[in-house]
Structure formats: C-alpha cells, structure tokens
VOVEXVO-447592 format. One record per residue (C-alpha): x, y, z; residue number from 1; residue in one letter. Coordinates in Angstrom, 3 decimals. Example, Ala and Ser with C-alpha at 12.3 -4.5 7.8 and 13.67 -1.06 7.14 Angstrom:
VOVEXVO-447592
+----------+----------+----------+------+------+
:        u :        v :        w : resi : resn :
+----------+----------+----------+------+------+
:   12.300 :   -4.500 :    7.800 :    1 :    a :
:   13.670 :   -1.060 :    7.140 :    2 :    s :
+----------+----------+----------+------+------+
//
This chain:
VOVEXVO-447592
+----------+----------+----------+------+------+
:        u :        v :        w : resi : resn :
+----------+----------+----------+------+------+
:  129.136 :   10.054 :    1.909 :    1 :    x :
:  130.035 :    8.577 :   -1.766 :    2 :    x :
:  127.855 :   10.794 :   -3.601 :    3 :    x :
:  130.648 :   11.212 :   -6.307 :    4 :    x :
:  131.909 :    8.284 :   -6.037 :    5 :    x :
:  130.865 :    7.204 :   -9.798 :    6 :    x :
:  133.343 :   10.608 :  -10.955 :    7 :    x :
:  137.217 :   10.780 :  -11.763 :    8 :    x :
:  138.276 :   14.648 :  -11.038 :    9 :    x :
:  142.287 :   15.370 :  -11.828 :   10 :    x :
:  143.852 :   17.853 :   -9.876 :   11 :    x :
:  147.210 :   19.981 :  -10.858 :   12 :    x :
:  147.520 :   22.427 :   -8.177 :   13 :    x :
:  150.409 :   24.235 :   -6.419 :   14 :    x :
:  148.091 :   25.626 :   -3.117 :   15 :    x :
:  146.516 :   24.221 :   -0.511 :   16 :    x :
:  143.211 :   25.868 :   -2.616 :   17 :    x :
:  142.373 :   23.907 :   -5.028 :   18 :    x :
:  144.341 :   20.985 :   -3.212 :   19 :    x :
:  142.004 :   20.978 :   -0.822 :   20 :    x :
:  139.125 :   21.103 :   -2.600 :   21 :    x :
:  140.122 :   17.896 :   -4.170 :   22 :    x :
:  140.542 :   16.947 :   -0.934 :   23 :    x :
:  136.685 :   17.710 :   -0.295 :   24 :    x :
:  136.152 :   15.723 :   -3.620 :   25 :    x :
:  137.861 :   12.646 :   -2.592 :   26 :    x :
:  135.742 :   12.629 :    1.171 :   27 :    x :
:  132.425 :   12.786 :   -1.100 :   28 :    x :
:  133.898 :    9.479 :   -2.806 :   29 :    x :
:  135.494 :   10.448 :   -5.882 :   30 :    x :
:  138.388 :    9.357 :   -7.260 :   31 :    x :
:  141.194 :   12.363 :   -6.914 :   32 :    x :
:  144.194 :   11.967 :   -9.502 :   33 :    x :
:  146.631 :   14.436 :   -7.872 :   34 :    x :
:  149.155 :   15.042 :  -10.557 :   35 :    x :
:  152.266 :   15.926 :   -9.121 :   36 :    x :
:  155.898 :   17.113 :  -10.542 :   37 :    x :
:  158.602 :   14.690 :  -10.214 :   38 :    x :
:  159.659 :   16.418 :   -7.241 :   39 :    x :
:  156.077 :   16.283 :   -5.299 :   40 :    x :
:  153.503 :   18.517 :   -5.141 :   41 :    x :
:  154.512 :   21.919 :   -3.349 :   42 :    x :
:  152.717 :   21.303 :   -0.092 :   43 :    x :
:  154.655 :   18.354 :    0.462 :   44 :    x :
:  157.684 :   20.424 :    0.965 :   45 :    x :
:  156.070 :   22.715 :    3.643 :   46 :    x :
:  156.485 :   21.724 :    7.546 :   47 :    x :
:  156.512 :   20.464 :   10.372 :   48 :    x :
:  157.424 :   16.846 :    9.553 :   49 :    x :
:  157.083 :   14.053 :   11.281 :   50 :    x :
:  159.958 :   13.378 :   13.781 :   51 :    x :
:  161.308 :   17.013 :   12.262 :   52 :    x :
:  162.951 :   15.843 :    9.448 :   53 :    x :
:  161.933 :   16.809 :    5.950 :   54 :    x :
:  160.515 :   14.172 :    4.066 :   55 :    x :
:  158.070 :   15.144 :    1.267 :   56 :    x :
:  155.596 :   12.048 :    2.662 :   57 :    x :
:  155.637 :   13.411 :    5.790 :   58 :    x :
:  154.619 :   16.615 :    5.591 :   59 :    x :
:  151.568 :   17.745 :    8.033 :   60 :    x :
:  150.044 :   20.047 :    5.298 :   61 :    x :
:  150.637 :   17.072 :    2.396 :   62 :    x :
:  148.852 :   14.379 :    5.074 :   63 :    x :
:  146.044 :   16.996 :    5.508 :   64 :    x :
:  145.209 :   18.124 :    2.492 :   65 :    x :
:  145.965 :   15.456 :    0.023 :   66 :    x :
:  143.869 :   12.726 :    1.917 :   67 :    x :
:  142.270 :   10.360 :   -0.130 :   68 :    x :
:  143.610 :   10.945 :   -3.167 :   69 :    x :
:  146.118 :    8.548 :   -5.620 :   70 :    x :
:  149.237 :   10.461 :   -7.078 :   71 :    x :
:  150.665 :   10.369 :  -10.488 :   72 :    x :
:  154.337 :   12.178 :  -11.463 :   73 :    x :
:  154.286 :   14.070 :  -14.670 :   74 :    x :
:  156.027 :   17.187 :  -16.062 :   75 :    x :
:  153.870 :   19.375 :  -17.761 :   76 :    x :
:  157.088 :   20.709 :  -20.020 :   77 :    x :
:  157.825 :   17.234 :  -21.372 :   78 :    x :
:  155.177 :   15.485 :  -20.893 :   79 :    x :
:  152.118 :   17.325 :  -22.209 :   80 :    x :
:  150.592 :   14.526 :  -23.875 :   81 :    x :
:  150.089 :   12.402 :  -21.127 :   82 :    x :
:  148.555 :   15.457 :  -18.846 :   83 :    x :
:  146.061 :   16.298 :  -21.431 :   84 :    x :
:  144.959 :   12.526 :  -21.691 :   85 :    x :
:  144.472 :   11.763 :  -18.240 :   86 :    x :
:  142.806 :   15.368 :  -17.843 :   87 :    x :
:  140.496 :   14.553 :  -21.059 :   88 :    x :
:  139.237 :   11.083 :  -19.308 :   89 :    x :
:  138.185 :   12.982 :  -16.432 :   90 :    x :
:  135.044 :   14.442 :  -15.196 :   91 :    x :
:  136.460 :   17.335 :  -13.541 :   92 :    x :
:  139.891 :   19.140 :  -14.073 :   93 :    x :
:  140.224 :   21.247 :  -10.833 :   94 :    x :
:  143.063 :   23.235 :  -10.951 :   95 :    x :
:  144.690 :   26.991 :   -9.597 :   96 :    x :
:  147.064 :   27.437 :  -12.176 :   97 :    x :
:  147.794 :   30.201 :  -14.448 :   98 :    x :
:  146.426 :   30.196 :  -18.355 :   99 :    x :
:  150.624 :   30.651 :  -18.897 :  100 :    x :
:  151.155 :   27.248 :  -17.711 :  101 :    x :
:  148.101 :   25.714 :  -18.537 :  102 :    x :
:  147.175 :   27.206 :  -22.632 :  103 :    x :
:  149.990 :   25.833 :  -23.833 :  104 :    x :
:  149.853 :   22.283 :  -22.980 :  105 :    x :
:  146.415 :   22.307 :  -23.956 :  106 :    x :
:  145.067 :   22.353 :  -20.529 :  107 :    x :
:  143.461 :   26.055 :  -20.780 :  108 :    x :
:  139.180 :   25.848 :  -20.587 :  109 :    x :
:  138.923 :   26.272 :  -24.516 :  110 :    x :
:  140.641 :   23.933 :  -25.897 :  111 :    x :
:  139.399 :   20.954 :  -23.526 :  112 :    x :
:  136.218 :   22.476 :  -23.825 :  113 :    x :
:  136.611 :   21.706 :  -27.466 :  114 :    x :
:  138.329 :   18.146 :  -27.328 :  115 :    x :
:  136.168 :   16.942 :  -24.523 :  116 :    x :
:  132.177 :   18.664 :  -23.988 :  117 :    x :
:  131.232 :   17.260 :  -21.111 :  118 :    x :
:  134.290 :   17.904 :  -18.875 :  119 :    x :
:  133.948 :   20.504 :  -16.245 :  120 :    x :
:  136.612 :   22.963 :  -15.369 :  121 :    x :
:  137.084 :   24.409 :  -11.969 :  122 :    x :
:  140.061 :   26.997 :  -11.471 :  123 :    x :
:  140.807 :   28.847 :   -8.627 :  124 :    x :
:  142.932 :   31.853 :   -9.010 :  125 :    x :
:  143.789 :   34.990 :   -6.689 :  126 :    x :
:  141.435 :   37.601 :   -8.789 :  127 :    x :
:  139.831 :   35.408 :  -11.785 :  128 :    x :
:  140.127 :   35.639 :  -15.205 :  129 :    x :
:  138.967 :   38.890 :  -15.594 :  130 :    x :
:  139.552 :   41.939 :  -14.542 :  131 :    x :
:  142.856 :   44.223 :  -14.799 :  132 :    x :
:  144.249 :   42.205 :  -11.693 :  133 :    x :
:  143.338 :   38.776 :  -13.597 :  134 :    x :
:  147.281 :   38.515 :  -14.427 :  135 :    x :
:  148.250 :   39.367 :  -10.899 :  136 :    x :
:  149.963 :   36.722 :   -8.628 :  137 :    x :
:  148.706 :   36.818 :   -5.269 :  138 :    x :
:  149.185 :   35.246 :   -1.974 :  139 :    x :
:  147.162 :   34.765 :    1.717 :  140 :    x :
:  147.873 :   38.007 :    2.706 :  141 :    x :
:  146.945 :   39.639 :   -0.450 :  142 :    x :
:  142.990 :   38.294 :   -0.786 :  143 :    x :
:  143.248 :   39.238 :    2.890 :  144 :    x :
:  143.846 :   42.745 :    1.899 :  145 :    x :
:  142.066 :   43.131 :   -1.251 :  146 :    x :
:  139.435 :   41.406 :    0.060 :  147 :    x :
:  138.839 :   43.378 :    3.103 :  148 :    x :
:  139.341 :   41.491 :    5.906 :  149 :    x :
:  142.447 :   43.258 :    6.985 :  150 :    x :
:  140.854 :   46.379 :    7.257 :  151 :    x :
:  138.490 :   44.705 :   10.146 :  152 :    x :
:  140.790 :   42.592 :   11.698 :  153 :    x :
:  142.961 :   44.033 :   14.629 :  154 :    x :
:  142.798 :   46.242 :   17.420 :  155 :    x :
:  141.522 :   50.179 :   16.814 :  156 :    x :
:  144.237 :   52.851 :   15.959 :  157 :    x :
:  146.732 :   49.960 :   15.203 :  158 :    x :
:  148.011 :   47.956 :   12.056 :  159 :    x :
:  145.765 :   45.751 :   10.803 :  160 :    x :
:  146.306 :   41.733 :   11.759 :  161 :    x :
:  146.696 :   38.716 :    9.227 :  162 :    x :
:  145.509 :   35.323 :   10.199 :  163 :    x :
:  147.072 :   32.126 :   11.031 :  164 :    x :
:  148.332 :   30.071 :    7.464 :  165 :    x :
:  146.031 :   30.415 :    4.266 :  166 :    x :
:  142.685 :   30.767 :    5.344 :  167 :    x :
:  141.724 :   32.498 :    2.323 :  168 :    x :
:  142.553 :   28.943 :    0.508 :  169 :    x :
:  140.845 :   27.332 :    2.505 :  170 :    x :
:  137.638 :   29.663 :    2.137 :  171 :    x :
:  138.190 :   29.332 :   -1.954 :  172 :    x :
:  138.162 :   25.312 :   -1.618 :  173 :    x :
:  135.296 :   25.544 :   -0.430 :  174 :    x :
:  133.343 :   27.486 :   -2.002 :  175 :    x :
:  135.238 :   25.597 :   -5.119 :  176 :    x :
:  133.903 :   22.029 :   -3.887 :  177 :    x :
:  130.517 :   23.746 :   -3.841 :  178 :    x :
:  129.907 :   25.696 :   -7.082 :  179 :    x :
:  131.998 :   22.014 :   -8.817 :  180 :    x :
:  128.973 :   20.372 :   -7.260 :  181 :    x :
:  126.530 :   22.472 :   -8.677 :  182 :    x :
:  128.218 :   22.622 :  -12.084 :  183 :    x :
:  128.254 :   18.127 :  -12.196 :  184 :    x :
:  124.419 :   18.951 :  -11.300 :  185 :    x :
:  124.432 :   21.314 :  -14.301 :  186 :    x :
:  125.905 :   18.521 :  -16.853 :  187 :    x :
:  123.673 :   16.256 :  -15.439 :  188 :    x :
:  120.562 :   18.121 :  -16.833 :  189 :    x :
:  122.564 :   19.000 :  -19.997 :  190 :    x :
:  125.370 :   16.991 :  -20.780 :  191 :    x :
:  127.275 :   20.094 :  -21.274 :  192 :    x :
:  130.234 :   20.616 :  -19.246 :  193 :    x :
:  130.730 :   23.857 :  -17.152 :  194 :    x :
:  133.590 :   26.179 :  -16.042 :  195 :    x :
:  133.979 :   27.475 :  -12.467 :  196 :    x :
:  136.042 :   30.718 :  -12.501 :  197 :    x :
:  136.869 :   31.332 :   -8.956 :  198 :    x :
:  138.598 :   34.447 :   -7.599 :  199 :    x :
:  139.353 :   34.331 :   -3.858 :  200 :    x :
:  139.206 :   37.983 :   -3.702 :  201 :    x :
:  135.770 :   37.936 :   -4.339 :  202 :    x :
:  135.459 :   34.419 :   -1.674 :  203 :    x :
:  136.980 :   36.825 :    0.824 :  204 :    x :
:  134.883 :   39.528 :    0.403 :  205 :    x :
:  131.669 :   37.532 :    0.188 :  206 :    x :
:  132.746 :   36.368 :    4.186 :  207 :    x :
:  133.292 :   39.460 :    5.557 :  208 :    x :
:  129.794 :   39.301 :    6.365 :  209 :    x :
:  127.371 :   42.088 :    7.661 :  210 :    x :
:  130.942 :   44.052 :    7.228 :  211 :    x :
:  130.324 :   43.670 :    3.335 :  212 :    x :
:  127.141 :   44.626 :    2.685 :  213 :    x :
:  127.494 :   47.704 :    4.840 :  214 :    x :
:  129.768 :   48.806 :    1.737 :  215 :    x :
:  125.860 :   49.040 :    0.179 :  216 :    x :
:  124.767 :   51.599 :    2.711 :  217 :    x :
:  128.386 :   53.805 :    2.449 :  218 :    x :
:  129.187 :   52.880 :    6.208 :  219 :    x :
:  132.991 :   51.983 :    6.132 :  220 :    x :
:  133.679 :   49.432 :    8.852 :  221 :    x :
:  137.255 :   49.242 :   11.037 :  222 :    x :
:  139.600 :   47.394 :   13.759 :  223 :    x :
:  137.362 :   46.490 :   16.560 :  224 :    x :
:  139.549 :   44.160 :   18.043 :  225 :    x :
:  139.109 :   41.247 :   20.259 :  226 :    x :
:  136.073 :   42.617 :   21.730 :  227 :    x :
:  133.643 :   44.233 :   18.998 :  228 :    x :
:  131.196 :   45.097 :   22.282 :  229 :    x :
:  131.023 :   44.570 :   26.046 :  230 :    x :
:  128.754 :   41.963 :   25.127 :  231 :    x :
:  130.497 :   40.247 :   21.899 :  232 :    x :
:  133.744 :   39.468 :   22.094 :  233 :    x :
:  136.895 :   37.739 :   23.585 :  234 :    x :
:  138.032 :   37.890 :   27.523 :  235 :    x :
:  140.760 :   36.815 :   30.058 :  236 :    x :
:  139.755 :   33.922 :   31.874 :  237 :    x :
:  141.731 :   33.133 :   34.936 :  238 :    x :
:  143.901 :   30.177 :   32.434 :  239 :    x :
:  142.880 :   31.365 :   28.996 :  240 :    x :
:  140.219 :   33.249 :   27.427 :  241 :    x :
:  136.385 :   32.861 :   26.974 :  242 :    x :
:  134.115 :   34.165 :   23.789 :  243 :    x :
:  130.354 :   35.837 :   25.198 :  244 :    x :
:  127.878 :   36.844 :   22.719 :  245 :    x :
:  125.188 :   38.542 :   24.240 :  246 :    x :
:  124.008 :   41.391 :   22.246 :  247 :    x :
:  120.482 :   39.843 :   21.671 :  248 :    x :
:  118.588 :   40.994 :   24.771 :  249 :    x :
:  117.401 :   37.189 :   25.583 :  250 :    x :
:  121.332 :   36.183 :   25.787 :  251 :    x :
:  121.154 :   39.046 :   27.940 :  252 :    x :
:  119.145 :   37.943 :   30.700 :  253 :    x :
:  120.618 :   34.458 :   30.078 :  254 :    x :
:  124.101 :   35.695 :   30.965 :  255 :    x :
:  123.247 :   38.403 :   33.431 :  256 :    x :
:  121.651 :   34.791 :   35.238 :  257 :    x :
:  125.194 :   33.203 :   35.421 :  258 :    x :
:  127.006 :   35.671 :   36.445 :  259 :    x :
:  124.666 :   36.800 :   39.137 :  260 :    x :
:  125.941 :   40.540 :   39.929 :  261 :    x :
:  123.765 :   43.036 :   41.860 :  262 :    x :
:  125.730 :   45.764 :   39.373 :  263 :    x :
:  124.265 :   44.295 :   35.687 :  264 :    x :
:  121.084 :   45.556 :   37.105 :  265 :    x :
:  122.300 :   49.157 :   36.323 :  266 :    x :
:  119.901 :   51.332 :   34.655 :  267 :    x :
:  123.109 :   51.742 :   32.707 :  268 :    x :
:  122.887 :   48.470 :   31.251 :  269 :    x :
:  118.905 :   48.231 :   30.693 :  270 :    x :
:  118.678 :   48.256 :   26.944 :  271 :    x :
:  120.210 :   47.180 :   23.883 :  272 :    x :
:  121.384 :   51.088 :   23.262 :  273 :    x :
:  122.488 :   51.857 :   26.392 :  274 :    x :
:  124.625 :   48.715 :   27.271 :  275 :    x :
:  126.391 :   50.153 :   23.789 :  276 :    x :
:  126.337 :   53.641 :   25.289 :  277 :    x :
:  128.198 :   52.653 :   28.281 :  278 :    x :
:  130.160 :   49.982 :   26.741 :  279 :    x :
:  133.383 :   50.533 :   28.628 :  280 :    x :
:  131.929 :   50.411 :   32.101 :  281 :    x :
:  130.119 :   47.349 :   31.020 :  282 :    x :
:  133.595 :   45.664 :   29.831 :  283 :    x :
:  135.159 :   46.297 :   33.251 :  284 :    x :
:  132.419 :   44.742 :   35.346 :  285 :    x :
:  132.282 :   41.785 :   32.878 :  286 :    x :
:  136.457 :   41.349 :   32.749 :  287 :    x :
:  136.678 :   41.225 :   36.599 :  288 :    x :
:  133.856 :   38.556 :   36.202 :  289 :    x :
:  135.545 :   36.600 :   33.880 :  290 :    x :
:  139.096 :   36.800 :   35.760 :  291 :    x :
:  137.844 :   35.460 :   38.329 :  292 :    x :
:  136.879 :   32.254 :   37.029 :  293 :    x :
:  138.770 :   29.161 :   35.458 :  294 :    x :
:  138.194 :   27.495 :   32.242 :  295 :    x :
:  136.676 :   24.502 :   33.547 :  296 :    x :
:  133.921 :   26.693 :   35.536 :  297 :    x :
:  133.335 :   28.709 :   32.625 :  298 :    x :
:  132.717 :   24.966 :   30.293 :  299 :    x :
:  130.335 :   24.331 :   32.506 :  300 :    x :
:  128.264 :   27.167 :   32.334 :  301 :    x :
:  128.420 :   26.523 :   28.304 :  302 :    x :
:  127.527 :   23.492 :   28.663 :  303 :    x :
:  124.389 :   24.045 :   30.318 :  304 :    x :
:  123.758 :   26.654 :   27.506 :  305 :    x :
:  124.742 :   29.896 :   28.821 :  306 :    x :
:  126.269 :   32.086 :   25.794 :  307 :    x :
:  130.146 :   32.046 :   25.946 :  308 :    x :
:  132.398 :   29.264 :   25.277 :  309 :    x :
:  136.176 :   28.617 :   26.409 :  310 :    x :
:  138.574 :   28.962 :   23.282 :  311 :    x :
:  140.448 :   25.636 :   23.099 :  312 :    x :
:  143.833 :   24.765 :   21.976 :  313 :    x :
:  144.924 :   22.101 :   19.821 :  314 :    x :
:  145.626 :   19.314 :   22.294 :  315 :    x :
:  141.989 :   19.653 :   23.752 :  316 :    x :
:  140.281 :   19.885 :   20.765 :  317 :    x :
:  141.807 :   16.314 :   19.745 :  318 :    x :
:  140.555 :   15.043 :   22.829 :  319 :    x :
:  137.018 :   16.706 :   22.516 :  320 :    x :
:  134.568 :   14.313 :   22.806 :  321 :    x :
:  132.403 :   17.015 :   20.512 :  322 :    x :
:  135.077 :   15.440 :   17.926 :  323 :    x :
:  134.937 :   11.890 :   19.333 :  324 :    x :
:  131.320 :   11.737 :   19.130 :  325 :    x :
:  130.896 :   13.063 :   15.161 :  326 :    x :
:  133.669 :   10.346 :   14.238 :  327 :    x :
:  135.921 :   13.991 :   12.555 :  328 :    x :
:  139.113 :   12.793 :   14.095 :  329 :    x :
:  140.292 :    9.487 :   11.877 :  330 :    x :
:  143.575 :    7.963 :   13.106 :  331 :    x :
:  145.000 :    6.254 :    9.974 :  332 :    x :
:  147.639 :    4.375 :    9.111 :  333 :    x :
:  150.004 :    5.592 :    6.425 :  334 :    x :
:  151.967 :    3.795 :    4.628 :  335 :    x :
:  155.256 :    6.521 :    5.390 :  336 :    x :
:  154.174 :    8.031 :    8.414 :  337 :    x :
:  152.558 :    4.906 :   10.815 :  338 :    x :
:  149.423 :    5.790 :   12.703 :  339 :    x :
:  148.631 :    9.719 :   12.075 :  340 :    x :
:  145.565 :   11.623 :   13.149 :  341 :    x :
:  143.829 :   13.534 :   10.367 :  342 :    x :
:  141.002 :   15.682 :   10.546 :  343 :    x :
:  137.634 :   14.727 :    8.514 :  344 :    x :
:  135.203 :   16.451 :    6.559 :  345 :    x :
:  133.032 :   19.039 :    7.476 :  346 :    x :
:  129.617 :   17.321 :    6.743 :  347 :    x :
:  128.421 :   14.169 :    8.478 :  348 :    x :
:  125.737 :   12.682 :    6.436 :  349 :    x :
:  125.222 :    8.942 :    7.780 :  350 :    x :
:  128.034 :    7.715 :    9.197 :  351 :    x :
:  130.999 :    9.827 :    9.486 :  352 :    x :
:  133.622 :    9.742 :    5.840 :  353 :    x :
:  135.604 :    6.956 :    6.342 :  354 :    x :
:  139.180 :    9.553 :    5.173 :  355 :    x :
:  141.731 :    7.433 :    3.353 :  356 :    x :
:  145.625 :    8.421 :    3.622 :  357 :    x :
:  147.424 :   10.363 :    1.349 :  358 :    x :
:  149.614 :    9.031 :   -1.667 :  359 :    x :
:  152.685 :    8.243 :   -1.628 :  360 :    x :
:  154.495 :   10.143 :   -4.645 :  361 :    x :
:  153.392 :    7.929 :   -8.068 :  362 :    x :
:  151.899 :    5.819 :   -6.128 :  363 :    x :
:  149.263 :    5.590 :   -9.221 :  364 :    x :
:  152.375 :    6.170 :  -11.909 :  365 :    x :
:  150.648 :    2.645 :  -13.508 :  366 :    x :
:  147.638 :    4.742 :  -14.969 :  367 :    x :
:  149.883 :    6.681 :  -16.916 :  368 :    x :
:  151.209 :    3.919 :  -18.959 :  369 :    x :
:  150.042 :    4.295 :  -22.679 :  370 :    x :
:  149.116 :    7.776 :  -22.630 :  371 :    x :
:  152.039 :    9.236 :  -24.130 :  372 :    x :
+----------+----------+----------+------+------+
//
C-alpha cells in the first residue's frame, strides 16, 4: 500500500512512539529519514540481540520498529543547521521530543511553521503541550497510570498490574500515523500545513473503552482480573489457557452446545442476570470443563466458530497459518543481521506491504552533504 509514497516525513525520536509511527509511515510507502545521534537511535541499544551480543544493528526492537526507513547521523548540538534543512524539505516532521530540545535548534512548531507553511508537524509527548503536566517526563507505566488502565488491570483486592513493554507507545503511534494522515488530507485541501499535538495520556484513556465513558455516568470501574464474568474471561486449559466470551445470550446457547453439560441447563444460569447473579457457581462448572480439555480440542471448537479461542505463544503464532495466509510475517534479509523475521503492518489493502529492513546507522549520511 504506497499511498504516501510521493511524501518525505523526517523522524527524530528517542521512543518506540513516534519511531513507530514512522515505521507505519514507511509501510504506507513513504520515505522515512530517521535521524539518528552519532551513537544510534536509543532503541538500537535495547535487547535481546541477535546471537546475544550487543550490537546497535542488531537489536530486536531497532529491526522492528525502524523497518523501512533510511538513517542519517546528526547532532542536534552542533549540527543544527543541517537538522533544520533536511526537516524544512520534508513533508512531515514526526517527532516525541521536548520543546527544550527542539525550540532552540529551530525545530519547535512555530518557527518551521514560519520558515516552511506547508510542513506538517506531528509530536507525540507523555501529556501534550498543554496542561500543568505538559513539562512532565513520563514513561509506560506512567500513561498507564494516569491514563487509567492500571486501575482496571489486575486481580480484585490486589495491586494493580502493568503490561508487557510500552504498549502505551505503541497505542500513541498509532493513533499518531492516523491523525498525520488526516492532517496530509488537511494540506491537501488547503495547502496549509497542520500540527498534531498528541498526548498518550489522553491515547490511553480514549482505549480504556466502555471503562471510560462510565467516568460520564459517575460509576468508578476496578480489578476484575483474568475473568471479568463466568462468561468473559480467561481459563486453565489442560496445557495453557483459553479466552470465552459469552455474555451475549446467542454465544450462550452457542457455547452451552459445545460443551454439552446436563448442569448449564440450571434455572440458575437461564438469563443474562442470573448467570451474573450466580457467577461463581457458573465459573466452577465452566473451569472443570475447560481442565479437562487440551488446546488442540479446544482450536477446534474455535475453529468451527464456537466463542473462545486458545491464547498462543510466540512460536505458534509465527507458524500460524492465520499469519501465513495475510502475508504479516516477512522474512528479510538484512544487511547486519542475515535472514530475520519481522512482523508487517496492520492493514492489508491488495497485496500484503512488501516491509523493507532497517538502516544501517548513516546508511543515508550522503543526503546530508551540502546542508550545513
């Protein structure tokens, strides 16, 4: 899918956030400048590595998320002039850097505003520019918890749980790639370049959900756990765990059919309301059910579109032939690494996005030359 692939978009990032959102960029067929400090972006420099030995082109989280694009060295300190160039031939400047770093060099929203009109500026920052926590560093954990997800996530009456990595990122690059879209659509109708200020506090809290807009009606959500009812949630399989979601009374009778006991016939488990009423008794009958069977039974029963599914690990899901099928999994060969897997893009429009490796460090140092 090349629908950018007329556009030049320069990244300066230092989190998988707007790094990845470049990424997105570069799978829709743009051309990604990642500009990168003589020492390498900072996601090069976070394992595991291939063969476990540090090497900043090895880097599983450098191969993922910087896919695609070219690479270009330059320190913002010393060499100002040549950032704001290659910036100001650009159609997009997506960045998560602070307005310290950025103002000034002459990277802040103003002044390239002011040098170049038609630009568009997307920056992706842990509360936005406004605010009084626009000044405040932040990290995965924090959106997590000022965002709200924390206070849902985990069991009842204990701590709350964080998720795996930076998921938050991950939500913000997205919903970056998306609002940069409809800002190029934006200058397209007026010439007039746009600014995307995007707080991942506000990402996080958009996701949480029917969880956030409760907040409208006063109701204060908590921990539910694994299992949010007898009928949604997570159980032991006999080797792993299965997800049913069943609260909608026609996935009701659908999984009452598979697992075809005399006791889910309970007046006890009739409605809607009462299958909530006696949700513990419920959970029991449908844990020794579920116990009792093996993943590979359980797939099955999925497959022929009964409502649970078998959580997979990672191995599997490489070898899914879900994945196979879409084209998502592209084994590449990188000039560094050799033959690596890397995951694609979540879209498939046409054939699936033919993913390009990542750049070596300066691998694109040429384009610098004359720019100061």
């Amino acid at each position: 899918m090349d629908v950018l692939s007329d556009l030049r978009v320069v990244e300066i990032s230092r989190t998988s956030a707007a790094a990845f959102a470049g990424r997105l960029c570069a799978d829709a067929g743009a051309e990604v400048l990642l500009v990168e400090p003589p020492e390498g972006h900072a996601l090069r420099h976070e394992g595991p590595f291939r063969g476990d030995v540090a090497d900043p082109e090895t880097s599983a989280a450098h191969l993922h998320v910087n896919a695609g694009k070219r690479s270009v060295t330059i320190d913002l300190e010393s060499e100002a002039v040549a950032a704001t160039a290659l910036v100001s031939g650009a159609d997009v400047f997506l960045t998560d850097l602070s307005r310290d770093i950025l103002d000034p060099v002459g990277l802040g929203w103003e002044a390239l505003h002011e040098r170049v009109p038609s630009l568009l500026m997307t920056r992706i920052t842990p509360f936005g520019d406004t605010g009084p926590y626009a000044n405040y560093a932040g990290s995965n954990l924090v959106s997590l918890a000022l965002g709200g997800q924390l206070k849902i996530t985990g069991d009842p009456g204990r701590p709350p749980l964080t998720n795996f990595g930076a998921q938050t990122e991950y939500q913000a690059a997205l919903s970056a790639f998306a609002g940069t879209v409809a800002n190029l659509l934006l200058r397209d109708a007026s010439s007039e370049g746009e600014y995307l200020d995007l707080s991942i506090q506000d990402v996080v809290a958009t996701n949480l959900e029917q969880r956030g807009t409760s907040f409208n009606l006063g109701i204060v959500a908590n921990r539910a756990g694994l299992t949010v009812s007898a009928t949604y949630g997570v159980y032991p399989c006999r080797d792993g765990w299965v997800y049913l979601t069943a609260f909608a009374p026609a996935l009701w009778d659908r999984l009452k059919a598979v697992v075809q006991l005399d006791r889910l016939d309970d007046e006890r488990f009739a409605t809607q309301a009462s299958r909530l009423e006696n949700n513990d008794e419920l959970q029991a009958v449908l844990t020794e059910w579920t116990l009792n069977k093996s993943s590979d039974e359980l797939r099955e029963f999925a497959l022929q579109g009964y409502p649970l599914t078998v959580a997979k690990d990672e191995e599997s899901l490489l070898a899914s032939e879900q994945w196979k099928s879409r084209g998502y999994v592209s084994d590449i060969d990188h000039p560094a690494v050799g033959e690596v897997s890397v995951l694609g893009s979540p879209w498939l429009a046409g054939d699936p996005v033919a993913v390009k490796p990542a750049p070596t460090l300066g691998d694109a140092n040429a384009l610098l030359e004359g720019l100061g």
